[in-house]
KEMI-690148 format. One record per residue (C-alpha): x, y, z; residue number from 1; residue in one letter. Coordinates in steps of 0.2 Angstrom, whole numbers, plus 5000, padded with zeros to 4 digits. Each point is the difference from the previous one (the first is absolute). Layout:
+------+------+------+------+------+
!    x !    y !    z ! filo ! guti !
+------+------+------+------+------+
!    X !    Y !    Z !  NUM !    a !
...
+------+------+------+------+------+
END
This chain:
+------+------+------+------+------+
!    x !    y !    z ! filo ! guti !
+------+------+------+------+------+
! 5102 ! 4931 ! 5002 !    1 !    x !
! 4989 ! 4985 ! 5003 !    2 !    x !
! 4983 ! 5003 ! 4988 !    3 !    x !
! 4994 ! 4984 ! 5008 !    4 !    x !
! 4984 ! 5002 ! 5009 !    5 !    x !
! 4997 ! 4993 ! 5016 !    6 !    x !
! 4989 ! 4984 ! 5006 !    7 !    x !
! 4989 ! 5012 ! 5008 !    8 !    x !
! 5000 ! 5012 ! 4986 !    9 !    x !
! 4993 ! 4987 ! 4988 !   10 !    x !
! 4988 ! 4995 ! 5012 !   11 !    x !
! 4994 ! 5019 ! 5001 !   12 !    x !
! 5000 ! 5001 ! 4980 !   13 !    x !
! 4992 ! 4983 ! 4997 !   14 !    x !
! 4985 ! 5005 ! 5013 !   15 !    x !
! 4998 ! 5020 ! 4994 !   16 !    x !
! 4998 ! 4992 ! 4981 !   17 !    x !
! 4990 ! 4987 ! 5005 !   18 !    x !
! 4987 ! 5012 ! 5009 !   19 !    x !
! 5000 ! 5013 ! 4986 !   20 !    x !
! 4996 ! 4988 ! 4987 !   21 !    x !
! 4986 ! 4995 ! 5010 !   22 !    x !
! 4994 ! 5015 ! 5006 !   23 !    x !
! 5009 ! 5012 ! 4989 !   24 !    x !
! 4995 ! 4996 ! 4982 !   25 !    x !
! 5002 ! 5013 ! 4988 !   26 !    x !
! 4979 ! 5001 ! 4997 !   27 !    x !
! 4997 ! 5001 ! 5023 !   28 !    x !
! 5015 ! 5015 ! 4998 !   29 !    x !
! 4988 ! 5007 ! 4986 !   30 !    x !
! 4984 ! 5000 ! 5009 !   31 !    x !
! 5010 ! 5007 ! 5016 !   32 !    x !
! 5006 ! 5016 ! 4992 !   33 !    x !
! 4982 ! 5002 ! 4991 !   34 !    x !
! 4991 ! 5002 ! 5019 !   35 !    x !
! 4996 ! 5014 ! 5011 !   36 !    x !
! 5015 ! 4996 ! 5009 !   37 !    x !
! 5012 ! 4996 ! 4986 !   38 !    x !
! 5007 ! 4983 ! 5009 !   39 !    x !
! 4995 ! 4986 ! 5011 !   40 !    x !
! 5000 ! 5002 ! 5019 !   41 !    x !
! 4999 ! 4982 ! 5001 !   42 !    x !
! 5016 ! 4999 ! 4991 !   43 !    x !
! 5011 ! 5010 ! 5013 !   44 !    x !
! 4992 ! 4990 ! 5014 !   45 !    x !
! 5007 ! 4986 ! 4994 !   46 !    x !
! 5016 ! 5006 ! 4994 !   47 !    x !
! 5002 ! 5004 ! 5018 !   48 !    x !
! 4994 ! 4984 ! 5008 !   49 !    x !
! 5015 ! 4992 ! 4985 !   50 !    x !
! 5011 ! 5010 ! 5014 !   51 !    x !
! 5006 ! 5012 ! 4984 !   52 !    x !
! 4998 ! 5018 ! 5007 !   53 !    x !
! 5014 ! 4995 ! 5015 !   54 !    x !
! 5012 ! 4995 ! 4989 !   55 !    x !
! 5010 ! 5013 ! 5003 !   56 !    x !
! 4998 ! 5003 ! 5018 !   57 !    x !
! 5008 ! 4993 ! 5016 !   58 !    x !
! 4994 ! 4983 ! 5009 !   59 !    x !
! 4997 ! 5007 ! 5014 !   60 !    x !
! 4988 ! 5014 ! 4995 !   61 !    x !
! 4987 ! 4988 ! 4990 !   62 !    x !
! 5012 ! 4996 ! 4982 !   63 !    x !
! 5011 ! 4988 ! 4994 !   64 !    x !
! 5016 ! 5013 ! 4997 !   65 !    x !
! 5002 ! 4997 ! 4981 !   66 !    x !
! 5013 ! 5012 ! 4992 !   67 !    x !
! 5001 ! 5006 ! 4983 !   68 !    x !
! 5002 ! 4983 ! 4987 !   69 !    x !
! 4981 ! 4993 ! 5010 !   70 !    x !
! 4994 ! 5017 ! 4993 !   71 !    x !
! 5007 ! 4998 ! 4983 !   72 !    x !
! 4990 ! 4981 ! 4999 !   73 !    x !
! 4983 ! 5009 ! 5008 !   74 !    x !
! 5004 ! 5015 ! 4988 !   75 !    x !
! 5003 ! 4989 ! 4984 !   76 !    x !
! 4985 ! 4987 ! 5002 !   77 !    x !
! 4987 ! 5016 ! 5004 !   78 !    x !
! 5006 ! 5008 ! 4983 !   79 !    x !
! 4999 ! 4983 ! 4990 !   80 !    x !
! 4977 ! 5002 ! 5007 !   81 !    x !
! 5001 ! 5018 ! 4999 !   82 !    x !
! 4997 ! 5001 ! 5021 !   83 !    x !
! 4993 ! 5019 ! 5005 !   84 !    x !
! 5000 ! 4997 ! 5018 !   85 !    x !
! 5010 ! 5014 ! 5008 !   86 !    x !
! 5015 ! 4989 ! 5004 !   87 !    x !
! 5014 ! 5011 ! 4997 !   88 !    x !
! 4993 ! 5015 ! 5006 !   89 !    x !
! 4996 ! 4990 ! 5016 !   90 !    x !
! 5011 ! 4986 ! 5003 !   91 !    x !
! 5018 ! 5009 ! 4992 !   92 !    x !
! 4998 ! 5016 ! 5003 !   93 !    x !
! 4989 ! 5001 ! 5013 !   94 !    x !
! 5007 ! 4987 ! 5011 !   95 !    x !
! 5017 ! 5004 ! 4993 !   96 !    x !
! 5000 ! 5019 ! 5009 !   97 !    x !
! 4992 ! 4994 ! 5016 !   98 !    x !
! 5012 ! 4984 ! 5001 !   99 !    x !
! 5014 ! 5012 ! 4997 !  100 !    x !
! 4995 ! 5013 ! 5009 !  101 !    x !
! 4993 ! 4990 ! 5017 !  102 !    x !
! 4997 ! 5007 ! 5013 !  103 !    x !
! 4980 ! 5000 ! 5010 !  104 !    x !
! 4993 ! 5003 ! 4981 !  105 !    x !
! 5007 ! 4986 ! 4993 !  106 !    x !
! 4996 ! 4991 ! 5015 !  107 !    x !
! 4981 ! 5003 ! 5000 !  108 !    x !
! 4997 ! 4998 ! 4979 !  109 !    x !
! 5013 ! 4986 ! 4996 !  110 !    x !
! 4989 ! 4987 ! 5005 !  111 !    x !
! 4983 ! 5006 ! 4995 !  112 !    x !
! 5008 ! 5002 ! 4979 !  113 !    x !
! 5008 ! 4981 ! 5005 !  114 !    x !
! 4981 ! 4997 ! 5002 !  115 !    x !
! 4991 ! 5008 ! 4985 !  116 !    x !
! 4992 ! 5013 ! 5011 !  117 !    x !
! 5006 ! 5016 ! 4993 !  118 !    x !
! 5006 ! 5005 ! 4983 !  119 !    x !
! 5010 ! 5012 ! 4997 !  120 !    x !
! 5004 ! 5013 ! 4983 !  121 !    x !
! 5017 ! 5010 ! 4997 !  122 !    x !
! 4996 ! 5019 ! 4999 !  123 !    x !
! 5018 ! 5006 ! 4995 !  124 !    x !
! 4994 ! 5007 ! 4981 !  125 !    x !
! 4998 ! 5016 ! 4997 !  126 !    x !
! 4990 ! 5013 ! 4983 !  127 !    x !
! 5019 ! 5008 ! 4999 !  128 !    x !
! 5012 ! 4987 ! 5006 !  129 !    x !
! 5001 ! 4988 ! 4987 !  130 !    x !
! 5011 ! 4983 ! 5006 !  131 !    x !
! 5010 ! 5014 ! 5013 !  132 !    x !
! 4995 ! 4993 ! 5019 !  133 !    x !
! 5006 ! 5014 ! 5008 !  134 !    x !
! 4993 ! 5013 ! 4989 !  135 !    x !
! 4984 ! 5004 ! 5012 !  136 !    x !
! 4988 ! 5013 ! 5003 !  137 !    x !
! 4991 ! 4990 ! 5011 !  138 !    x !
! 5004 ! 5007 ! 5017 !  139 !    x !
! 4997 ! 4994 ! 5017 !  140 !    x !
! 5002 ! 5016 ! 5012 !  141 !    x !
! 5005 ! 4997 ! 5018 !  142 !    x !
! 4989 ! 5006 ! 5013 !  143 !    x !
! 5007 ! 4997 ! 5017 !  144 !    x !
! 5002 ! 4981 ! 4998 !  145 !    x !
! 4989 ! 4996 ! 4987 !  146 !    x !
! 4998 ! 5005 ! 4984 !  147 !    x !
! 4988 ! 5007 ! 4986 !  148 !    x !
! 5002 ! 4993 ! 4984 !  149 !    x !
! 4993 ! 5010 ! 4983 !  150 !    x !
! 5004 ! 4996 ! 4981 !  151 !    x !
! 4994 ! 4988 ! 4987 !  152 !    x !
! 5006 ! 4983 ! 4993 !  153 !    x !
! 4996 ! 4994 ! 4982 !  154 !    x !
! 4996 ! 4981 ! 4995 !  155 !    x !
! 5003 ! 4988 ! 5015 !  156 !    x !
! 4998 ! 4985 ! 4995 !  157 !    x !
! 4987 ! 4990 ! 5010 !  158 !    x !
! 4995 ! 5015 ! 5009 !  159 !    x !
! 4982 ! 4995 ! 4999 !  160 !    x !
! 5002 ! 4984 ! 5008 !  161 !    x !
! 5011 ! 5007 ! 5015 !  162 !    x !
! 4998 ! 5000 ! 5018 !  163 !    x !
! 5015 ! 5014 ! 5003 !  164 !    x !
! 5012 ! 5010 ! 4988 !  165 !    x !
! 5018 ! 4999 ! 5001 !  166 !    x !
! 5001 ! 5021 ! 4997 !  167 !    x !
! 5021 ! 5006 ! 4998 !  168 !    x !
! 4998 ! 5020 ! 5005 !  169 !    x !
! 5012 ! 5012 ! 5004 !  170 !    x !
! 5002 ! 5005 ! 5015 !  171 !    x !
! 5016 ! 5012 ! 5000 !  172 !    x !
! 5011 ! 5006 ! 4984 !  173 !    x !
! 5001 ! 5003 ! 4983 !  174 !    x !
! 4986 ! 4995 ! 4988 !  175 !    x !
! 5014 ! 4986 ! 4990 !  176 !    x !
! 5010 ! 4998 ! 5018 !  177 !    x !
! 5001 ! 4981 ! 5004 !  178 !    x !
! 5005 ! 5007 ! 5017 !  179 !    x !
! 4983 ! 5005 ! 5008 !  180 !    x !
! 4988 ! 4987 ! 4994 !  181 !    x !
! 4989 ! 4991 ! 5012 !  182 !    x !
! 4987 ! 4985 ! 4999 !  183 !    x !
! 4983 ! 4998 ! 5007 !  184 !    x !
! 4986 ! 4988 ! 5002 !  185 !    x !
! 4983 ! 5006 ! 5000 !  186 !    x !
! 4981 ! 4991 ! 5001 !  187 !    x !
! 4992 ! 5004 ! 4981 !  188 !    x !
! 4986 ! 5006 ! 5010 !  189 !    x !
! 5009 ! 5013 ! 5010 !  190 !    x !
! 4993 ! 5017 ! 5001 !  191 !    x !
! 5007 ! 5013 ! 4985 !  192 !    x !
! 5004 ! 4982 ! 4988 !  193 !    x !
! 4990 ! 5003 ! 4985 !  194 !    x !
! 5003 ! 4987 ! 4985 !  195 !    x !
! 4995 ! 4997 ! 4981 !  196 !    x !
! 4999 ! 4983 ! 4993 !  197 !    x !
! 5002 ! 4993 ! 4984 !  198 !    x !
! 5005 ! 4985 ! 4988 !  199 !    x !
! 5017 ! 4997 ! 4995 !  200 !    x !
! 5003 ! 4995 ! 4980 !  201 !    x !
! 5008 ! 4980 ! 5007 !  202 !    x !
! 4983 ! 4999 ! 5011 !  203 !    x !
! 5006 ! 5005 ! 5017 !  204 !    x !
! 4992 ! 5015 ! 5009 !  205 !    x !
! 5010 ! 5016 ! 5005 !  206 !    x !
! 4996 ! 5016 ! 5010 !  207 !    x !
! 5005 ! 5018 ! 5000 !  208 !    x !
! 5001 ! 5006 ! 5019 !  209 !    x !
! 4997 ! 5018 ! 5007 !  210 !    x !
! 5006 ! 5004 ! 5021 !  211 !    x !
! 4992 ! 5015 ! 5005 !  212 !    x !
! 5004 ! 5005 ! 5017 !  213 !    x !
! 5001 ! 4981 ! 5007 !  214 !    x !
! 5004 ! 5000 ! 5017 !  215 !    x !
! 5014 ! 4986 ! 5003 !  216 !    x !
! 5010 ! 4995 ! 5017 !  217 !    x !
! 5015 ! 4995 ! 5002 !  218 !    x !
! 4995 ! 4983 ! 5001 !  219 !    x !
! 4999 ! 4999 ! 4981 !  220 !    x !
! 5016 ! 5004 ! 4997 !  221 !    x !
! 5010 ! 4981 ! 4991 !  222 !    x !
! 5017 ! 5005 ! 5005 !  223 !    x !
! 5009 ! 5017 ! 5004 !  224 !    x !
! 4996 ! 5017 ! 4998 !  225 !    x !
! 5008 ! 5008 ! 4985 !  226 !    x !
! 5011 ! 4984 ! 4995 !  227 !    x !
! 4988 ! 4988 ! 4992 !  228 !    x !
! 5010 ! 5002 ! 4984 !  229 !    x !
! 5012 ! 4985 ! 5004 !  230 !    x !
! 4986 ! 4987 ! 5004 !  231 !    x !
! 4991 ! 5007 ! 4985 !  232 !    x !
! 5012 ! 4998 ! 4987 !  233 !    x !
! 5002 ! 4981 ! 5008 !  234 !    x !
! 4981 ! 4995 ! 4998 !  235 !    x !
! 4998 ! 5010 ! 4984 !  236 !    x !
! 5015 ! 4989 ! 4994 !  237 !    x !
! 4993 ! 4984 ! 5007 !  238 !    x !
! 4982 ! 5004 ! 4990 !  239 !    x !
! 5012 ! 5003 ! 4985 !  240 !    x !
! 5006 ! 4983 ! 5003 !  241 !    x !
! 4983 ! 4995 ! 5000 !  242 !    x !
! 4991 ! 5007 ! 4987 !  243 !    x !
! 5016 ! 4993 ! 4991 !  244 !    x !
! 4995 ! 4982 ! 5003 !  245 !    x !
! 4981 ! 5005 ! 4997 !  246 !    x !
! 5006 ! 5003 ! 4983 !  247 !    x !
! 5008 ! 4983 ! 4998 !  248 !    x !
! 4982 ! 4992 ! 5002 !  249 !    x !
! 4993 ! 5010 ! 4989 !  250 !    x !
! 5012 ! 4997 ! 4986 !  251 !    x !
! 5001 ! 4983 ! 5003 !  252 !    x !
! 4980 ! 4997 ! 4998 !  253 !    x !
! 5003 ! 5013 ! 4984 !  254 !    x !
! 5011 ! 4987 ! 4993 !  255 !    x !
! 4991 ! 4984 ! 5002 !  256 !    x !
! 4985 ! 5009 ! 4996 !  257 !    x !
! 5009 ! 5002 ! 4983 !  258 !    x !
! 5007 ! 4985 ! 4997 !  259 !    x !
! 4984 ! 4990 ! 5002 !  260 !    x !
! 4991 ! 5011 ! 4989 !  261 !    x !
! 5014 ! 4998 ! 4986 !  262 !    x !
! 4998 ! 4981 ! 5001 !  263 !    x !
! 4982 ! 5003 ! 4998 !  264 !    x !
! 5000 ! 5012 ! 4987 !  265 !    x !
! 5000 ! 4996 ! 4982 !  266 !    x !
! 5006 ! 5007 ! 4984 !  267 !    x !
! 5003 ! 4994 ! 4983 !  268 !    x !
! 4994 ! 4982 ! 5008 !  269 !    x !
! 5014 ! 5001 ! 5014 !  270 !    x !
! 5000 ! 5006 ! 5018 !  271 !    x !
! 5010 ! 5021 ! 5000 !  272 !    x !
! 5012 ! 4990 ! 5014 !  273 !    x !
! 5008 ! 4992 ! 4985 !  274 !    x !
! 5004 ! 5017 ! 4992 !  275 !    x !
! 5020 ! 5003 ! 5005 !  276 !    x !
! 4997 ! 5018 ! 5003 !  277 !    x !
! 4984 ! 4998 ! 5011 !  278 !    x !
! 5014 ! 4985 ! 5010 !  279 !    x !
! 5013 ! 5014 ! 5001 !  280 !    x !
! 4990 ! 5012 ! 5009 !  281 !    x !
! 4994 ! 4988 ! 5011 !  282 !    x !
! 5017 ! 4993 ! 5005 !  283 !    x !
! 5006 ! 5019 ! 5002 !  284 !    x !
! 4984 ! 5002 ! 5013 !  285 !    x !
! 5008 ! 4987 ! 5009 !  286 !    x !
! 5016 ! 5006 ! 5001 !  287 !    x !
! 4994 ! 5019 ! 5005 !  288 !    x !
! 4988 ! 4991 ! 5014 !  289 !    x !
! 5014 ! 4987 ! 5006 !  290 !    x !
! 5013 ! 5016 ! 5002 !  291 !    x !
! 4986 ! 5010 ! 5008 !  292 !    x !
! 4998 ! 4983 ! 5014 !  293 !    x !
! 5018 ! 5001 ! 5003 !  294 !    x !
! 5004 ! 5020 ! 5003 !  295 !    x !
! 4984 ! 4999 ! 5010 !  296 !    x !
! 5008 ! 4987 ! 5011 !  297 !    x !
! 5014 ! 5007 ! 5004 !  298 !    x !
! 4992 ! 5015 ! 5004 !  299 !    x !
! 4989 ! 4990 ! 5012 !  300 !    x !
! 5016 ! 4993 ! 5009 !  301 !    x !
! 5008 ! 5017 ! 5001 !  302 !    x !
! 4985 ! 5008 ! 5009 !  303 !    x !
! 5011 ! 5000 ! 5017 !  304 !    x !
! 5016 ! 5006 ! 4990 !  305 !    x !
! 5007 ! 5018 ! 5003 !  306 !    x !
! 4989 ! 5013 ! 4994 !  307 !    x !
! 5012 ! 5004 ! 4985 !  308 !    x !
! 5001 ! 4980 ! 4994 !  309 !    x !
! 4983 ! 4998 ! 5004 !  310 !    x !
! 4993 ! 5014 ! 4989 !  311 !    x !
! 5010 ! 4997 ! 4986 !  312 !    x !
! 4993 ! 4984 ! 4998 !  313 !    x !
! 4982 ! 5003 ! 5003 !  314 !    x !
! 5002 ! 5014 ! 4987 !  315 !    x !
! 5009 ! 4986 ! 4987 !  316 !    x !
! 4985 ! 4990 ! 5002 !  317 !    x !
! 4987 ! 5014 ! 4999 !  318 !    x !
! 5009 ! 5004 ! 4980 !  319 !    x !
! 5001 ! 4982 ! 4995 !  320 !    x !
! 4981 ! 4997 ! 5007 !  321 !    x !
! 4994 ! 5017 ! 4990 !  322 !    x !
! 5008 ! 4994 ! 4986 !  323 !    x !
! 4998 ! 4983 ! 5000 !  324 !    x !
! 4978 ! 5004 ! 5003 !  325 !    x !
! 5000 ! 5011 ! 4986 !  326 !    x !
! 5008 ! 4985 ! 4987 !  327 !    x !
! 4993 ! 4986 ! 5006 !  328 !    x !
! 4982 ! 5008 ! 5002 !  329 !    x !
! 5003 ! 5010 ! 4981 !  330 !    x !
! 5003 ! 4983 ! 4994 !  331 !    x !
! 4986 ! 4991 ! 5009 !  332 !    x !
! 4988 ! 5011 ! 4992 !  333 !    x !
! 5008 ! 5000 ! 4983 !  334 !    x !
! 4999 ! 4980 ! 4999 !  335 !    x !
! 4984 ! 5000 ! 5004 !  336 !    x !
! 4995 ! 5015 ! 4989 !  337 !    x !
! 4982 ! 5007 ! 5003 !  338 !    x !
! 4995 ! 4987 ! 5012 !  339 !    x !
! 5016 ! 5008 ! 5011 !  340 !    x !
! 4990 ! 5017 ! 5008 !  341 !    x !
! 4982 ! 4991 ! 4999 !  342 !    x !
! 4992 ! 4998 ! 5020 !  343 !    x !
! 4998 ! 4982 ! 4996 !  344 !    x !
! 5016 ! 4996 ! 5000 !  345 !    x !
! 5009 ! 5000 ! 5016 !  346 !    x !
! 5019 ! 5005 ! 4990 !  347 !    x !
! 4994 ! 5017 ! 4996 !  348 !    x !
! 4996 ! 5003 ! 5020 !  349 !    x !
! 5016 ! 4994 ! 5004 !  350 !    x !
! 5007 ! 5011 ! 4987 !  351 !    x !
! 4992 ! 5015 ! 5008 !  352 !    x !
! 5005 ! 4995 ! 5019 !  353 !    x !
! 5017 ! 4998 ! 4991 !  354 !    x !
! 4999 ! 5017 ! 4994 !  355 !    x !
! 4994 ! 5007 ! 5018 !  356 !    x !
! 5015 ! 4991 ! 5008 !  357 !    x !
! 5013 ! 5007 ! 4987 !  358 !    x !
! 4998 ! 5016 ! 5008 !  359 !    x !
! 4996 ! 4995 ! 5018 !  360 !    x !
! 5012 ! 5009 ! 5013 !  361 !    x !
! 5012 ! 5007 ! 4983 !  362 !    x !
! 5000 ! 4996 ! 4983 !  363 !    x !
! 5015 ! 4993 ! 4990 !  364 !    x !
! 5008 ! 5019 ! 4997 !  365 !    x !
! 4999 ! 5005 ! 5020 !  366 !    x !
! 5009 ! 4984 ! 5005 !  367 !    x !
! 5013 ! 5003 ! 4987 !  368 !    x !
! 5004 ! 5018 ! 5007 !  369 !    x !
! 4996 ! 4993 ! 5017 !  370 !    x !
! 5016 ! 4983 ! 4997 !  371 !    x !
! 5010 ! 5013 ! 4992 !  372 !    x !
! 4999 ! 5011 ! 5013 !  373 !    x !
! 5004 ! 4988 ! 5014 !  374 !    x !
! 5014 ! 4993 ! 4989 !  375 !    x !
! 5006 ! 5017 ! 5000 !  376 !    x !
! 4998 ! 5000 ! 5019 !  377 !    x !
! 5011 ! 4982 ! 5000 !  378 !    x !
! 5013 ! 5007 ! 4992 !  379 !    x !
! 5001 ! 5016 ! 5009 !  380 !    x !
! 4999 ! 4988 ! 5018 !  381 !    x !
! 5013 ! 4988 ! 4993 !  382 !    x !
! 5012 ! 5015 ! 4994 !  383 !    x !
! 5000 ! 5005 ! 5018 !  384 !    x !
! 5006 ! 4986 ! 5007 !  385 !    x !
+------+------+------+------+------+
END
């Protein structure tokens, strides 16, 4: 595999950087998560004008049709300045279903998320599901051809800033059947959506939703009927990838964050970085964030694989990006000691964003049942042959 990024991939790295480091600094992040609002709607505008929210999406419906390793560079830089905007929600998953799905949806909200004018938030968590997409109460009942959809979802993130919901439902089966799942989009102001705000712990904001009774046409339907379950677990996987990258940025600010405060740091008359087993631990954060880059590149470049290959390595990068967050953050905090988990310092916000994303669409122990589960599955498959 060639890890080499492109001419035009660089040219997308070097400008996102460029523009975070300008407009992104860790104190403007600061003050954005502090207001009202919790982030700055001058800052999605001109995300959008830097053409970023199409990257995913077709030419000839507004984008620049990106795939998988142009997310992993937006995904990487955005974690590195701690970025809240709803990206993934909107661009990965959001763009990802209706891309997939097509059809006169697709059509109609492709090119207004290529042009910032909606964002969008993932509904697909429930009280009693824990990382189980198909485990839904949520129900979306058909009356002639439309539907009424009634349950609750719990902490989706970026809810408060959303134009519409991404809500998985079921529509026919059992309550764990992947058969029988179905996705909708609906306007947050629909009649019957009720919503309660709050603040996340790594400064984001996140909502839990309530649908009583809301009315829904067919129209809002991403997809078929009853089968969304396929293109659900491709987007999910995509975002898995994604989040995967996120955490590279994170970990990589964590460990230059370090660094520099070891060569500043004095004791005994001498800078901490001197100490051999402060320069171990550092080295060993490289090595857990360098393996981290890789996994999560293959991943990226296997986003169009078979479903089997594909999400046995979204999975492998999902356990080394759990593990890897939870060292390289420990040991950021540990070689800054007290100064780590102070609001001053931007290494123990990254630490808590790394914490978030550990546990962002499974943790390390539901992707090691998951990859010994599709292994099991390879094996089976192969057997057969």
């Amino acid at each position: 595999m060639d890890f080499n990024y492109s001419d035009e991939q660089l040219m997308l790295r070097d400008t996102l950087s460029r523009y975070l480091a300008d407009h992104y600094s860790f104190e403007q992040r600061q003050a954005a998560i502090r207001c009202a609002e919790g982030r700055r709607g001058s800052c999605w505008n001109e995300l959008a004008e830097l053409g970023l929210f199409g990257i995913l999406i077709p030419e000839s419906q507004g984008g620049m049709g990106g795939g998988a390793v142009d997310v992993m560079i937006v995904m990487e830089a955005f974690g590195a300045a701690l970025v809240v905007e709803p990206f993934l929600g909107t661009v990965v998953i959001g763009g990802g279903l209706l891309r997939r799905a097509g059809g006169a949806l697709a059509a109609q909200m492709l090119p207004r998320i290529a042009a910032g004018e909606v964002r969008m938030a993932f509904a697909s968590a429930e009280p009693e599901s824990r990382y189980n997409l198909a485990d839904l109460q949520t129900t979306a009942t058909r009356r002639g051809s439309s539907f009424r959809l009634n349950g609750r979802k719990a902490v989706v993130v970026g809810a408060p800033w959303a134009t519409h919901f991404m809500v998985t439902a079921r529509t026919a089966g059992g309550r764990r059947d992947r058969e029988g799942v179905s996705l909708l989009l609906i306007d947050r102001n629909a009649p019957g959506v009720r919503t309660l705000d709050y603040p996340t712990v790594d400064g984001g904001r996140a909502s839990d939703l309530w649908f009583e009774d809301v009315e829904l046409g067919p129209d809002a339907l991403i997809g078929e009927a009853d089968a969304a379950w396929p293109l659900l677990e491709q987007v999910v996987d995509e975002a898995i990838v994604a989040t995967c990258a996120e955490t590279c940025g994170v970990m990589r600010r964590m460990l230059a964050d370090t660094v520099d405060y070891a060569r500043q740091r004095k004791q005994f008359g001498v800078p901490i970085g001197s100490f051999q087993a402060l320069q171990h631990r550092m080295v060993d954060m490289h090595v857990h964030i360098e393996q981290t880059v890789s996994l999560t590149c293959v991943a990226a470049m296997k986003s169009e694989a078979v479903p089997l290959e594909r999400a046995l390595a979204a999975s492998t990068a999902k356990v080394k990006a759990a593990r890897a967050a939870q060292f390289v953050g420990q040991g950021a905090v540990q070689v800054h000691g007290g100064m780590g988990i102070t609001e001053e310092l931007a290494v123990g916000h990254h630490f808590k964003r790394a914490t978030v994303l550990e546990h962002a669409f499974g943790s390390a122990d539901h992707h090691l049942g998951r990859y010994g589960e599709l292994r099991r599955l390879q094996s089976t498959a192969t057997a057969a042959r």
